[in-house]
C-alpha positions as CSV (number, residue, x, y, z in Angstrom):
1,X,-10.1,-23.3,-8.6
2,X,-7.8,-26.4,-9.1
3,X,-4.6,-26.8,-7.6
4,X,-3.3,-27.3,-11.5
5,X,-5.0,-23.6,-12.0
6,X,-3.8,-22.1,-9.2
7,X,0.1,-23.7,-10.0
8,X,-0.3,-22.3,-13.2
9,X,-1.0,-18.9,-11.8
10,X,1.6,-18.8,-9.7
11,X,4.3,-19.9,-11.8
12,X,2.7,-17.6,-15.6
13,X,1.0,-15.3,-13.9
14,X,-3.0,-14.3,-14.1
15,X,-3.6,-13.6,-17.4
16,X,-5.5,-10.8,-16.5
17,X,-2.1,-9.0,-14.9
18,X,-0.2,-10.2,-17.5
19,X,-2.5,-8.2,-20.3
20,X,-2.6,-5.3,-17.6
21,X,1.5,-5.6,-17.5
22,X,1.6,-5.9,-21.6
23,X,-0.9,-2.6,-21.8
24,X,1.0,-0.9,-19.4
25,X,4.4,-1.3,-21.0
26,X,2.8,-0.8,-24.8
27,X,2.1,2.3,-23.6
28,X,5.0,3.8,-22.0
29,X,6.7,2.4,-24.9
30,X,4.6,4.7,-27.8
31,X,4.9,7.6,-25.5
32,X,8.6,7.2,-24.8
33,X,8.5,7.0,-28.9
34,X,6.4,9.9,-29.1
35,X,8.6,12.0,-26.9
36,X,11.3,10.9,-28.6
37,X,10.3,12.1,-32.2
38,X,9.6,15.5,-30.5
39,X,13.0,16.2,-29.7
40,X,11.9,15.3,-25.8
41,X,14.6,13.9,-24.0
42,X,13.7,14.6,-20.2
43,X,11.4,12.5,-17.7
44,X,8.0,14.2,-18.5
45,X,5.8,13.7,-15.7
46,X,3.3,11.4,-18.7
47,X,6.5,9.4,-18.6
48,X,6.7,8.8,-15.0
49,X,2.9,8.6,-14.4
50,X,3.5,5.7,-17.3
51,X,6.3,4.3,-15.6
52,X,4.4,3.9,-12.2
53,X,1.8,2.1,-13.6
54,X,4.5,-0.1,-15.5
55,X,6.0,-0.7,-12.8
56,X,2.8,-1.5,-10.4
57,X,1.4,-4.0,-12.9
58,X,4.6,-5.7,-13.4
59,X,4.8,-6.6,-9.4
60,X,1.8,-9.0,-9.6
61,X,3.9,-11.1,-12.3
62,X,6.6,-13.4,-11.6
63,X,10.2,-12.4,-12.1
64,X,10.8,-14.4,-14.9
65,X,7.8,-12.8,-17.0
66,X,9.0,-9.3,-16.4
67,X,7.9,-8.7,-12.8
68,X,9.6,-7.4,-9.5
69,X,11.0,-4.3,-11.5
């Protein structure tokens, strides 16, 4: 890769984690939704699996796109 690519990386993030980050969060968003128009208003353990994963694809995105949560 070129140093321009790899700058660009660093400072946008992949785009490849950055889909995986936008997936991630679109779904725990329409569960969270979901759960909500059910009358659920506890941590169901969909939820936290959801959150995990949120959370795990955010870390490979800089903190200014929504990573490091």
């Amino acid at each position: 890769m070129s140093k321009l690519t790899d700058l660009r990386n660093k400072v946008l993030g992949r785009p490849e984690d950055v889909a995986a980050s936008k997936a991630a969060d679109a779904a725990l968003h329409a569960n969270s939704r979901r759960e909500q128009k059910a009358g659920i208003d506890w941590e169901t353990d969909e939820f936290l699996e959801l959150n995990a994963a949120a959370c795990k694809a955010a870390k490979k995105l800089p903190r200014w796109r929504g990573g490091h949560r």
